[in-house]
C-alpha positions in Angstrom: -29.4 -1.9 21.0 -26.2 0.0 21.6 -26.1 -1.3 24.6 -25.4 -5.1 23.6 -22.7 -3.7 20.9 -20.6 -2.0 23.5 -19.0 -5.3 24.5 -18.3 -6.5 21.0 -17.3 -2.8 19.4 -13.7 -3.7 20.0 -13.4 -6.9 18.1 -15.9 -5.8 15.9 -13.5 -3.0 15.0 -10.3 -5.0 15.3 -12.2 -7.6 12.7 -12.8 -4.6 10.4 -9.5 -3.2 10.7 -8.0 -6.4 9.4 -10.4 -6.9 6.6 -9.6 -3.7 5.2 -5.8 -4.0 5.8 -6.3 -7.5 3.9 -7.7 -5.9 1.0 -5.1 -3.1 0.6 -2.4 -5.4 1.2 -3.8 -8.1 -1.7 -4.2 -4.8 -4.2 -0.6 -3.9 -3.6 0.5 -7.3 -4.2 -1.4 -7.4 -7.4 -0.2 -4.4 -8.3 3.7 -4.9 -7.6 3.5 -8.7 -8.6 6.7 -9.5 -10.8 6.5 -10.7 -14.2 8.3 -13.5 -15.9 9.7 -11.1 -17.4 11.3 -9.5 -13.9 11.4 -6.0 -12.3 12.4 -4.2 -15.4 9.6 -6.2 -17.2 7.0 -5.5 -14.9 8.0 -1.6 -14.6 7.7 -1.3 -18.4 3.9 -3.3 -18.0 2.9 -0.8 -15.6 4.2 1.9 -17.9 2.3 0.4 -20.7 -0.8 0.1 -18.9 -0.5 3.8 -17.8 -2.9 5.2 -20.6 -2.5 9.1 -20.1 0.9 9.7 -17.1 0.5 13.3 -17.6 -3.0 13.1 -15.8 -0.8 11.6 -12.5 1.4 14.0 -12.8 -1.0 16.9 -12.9 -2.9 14.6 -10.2 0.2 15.1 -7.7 0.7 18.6 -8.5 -3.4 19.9 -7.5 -3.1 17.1 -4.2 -0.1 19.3 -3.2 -1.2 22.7 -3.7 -4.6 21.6 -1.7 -2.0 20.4 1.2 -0.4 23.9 1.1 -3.7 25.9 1.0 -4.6 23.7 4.1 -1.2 24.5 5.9 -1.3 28.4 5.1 -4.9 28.3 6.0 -3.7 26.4 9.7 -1.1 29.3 10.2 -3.4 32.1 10.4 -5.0 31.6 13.7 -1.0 31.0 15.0 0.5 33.7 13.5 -2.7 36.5 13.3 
């Protein structure tokens, strides 16, 4: 079965590379589309639909102390 997907596994994966570049790209411009109000109007709708920013905040902090247990933990076997 493989066998008759080998041929197609690069346009298959081209196909699915696209589809999911096509999705991130529509979120992002539902996510950064402008108001009527403008820029400053959509920045304080964002804002507003922020329900708890400490939580991103405190999201960003833990993702970057896992990055720096990960890059102390890559250093041992270099420096013993």
């Amino acid at each position: 079965m493989f066998a008759r997907i080998r041929p197609w596994w690069p346009y298959l994966k081209a196909i699915l590379v696209l589809a999911i570049l096509a999705g991130i790209g529509r979120q992002f411009a539902i996510a950064l589309r402008v108001s009527k109000n403008g820029w400053w109007g959509s920045l304080e709708d964002l804002v507003n639909r922020l329900q708890h920013p400490g939580w991103i905040v405190l999201s960003g902090a833990l993702y970057a102390g896992g990055l720096g247990f990960s890059a102390g933990d890559s250093n041992k076997p270099l420096f013993g």
